[in-house]
N, C-alpha and C positions, 0 to 999 in steps of 0.2 A: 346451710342445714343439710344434713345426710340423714339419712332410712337406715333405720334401725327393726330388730324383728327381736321381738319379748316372746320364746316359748316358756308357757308354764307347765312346770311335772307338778304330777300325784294329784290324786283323787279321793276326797272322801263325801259320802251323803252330805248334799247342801243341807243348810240351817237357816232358817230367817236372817241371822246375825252375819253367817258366810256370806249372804245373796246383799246385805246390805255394805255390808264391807267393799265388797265388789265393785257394786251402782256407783258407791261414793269414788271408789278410784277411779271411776271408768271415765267419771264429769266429772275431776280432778286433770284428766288426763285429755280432754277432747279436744282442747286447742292444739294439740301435739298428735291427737292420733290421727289415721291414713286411713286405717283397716284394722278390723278384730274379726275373731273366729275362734268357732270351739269342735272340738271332735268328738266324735260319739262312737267309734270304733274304728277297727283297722287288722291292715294285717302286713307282716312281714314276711318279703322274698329274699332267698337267699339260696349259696348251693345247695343246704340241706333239704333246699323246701319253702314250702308256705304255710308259716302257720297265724292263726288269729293274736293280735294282740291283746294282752290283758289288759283291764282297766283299775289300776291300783297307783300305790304311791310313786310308779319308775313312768306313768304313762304321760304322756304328754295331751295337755287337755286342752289347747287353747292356744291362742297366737294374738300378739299385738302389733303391728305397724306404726313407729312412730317414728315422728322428724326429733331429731337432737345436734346439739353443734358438734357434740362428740361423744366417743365411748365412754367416756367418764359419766357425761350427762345423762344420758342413754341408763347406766348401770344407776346411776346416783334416782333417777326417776323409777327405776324400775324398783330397790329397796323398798319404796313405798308401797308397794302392791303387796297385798294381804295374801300371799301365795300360799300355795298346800307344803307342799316338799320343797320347789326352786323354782328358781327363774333364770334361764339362759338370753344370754344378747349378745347379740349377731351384726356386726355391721354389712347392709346390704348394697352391696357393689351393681353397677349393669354391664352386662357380656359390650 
């Protein structure tokens, strides 16, 4: 099995419906998941500067750690999440 990393973008006001949608992936997913995490703000460096990030539909809100046998898997589990905007996956390598 290999580590995989589910960032989800975009952000809109949760709903009952949103928050349940969610719950149910999340216990759909627990025998496969590591680690989850959600962000609540942030900011970007760069040569121009620092500035605050926004919280809209380009934002990245959240992260999932899961085992899969491969990126296919990984991508094919991830469909199933009720996402905002997207969902990226990442296979995670160690240095």
């Amino acid at each position: 099995m290999k580590n995989f990393m589910l960032l989800h973008f975009g952000f809109v006001k949760p709903t009952p419906e949103i928050m349940g949608a969610w719950k149910a992936w999340f216990e759909s997913i627990s025998d496969k998941q590591i680690e989850q995490g959600h962000f609540s703000g942030g900011q970007e460096i760069s040569k121009n500067g620092t500035k605050d990030l926004p919280w809209n539909m380009e934002s990245i809100t959240g992260y999932n750690i899961i085992k899969a046998e491969s990126l296919d898997a990984a991508v094919k589990l991830a469909q199933s999440n009720p996402f905002i905007a997207s969902i990226r996956v990442y296979e995670l390598r160690s240095m």
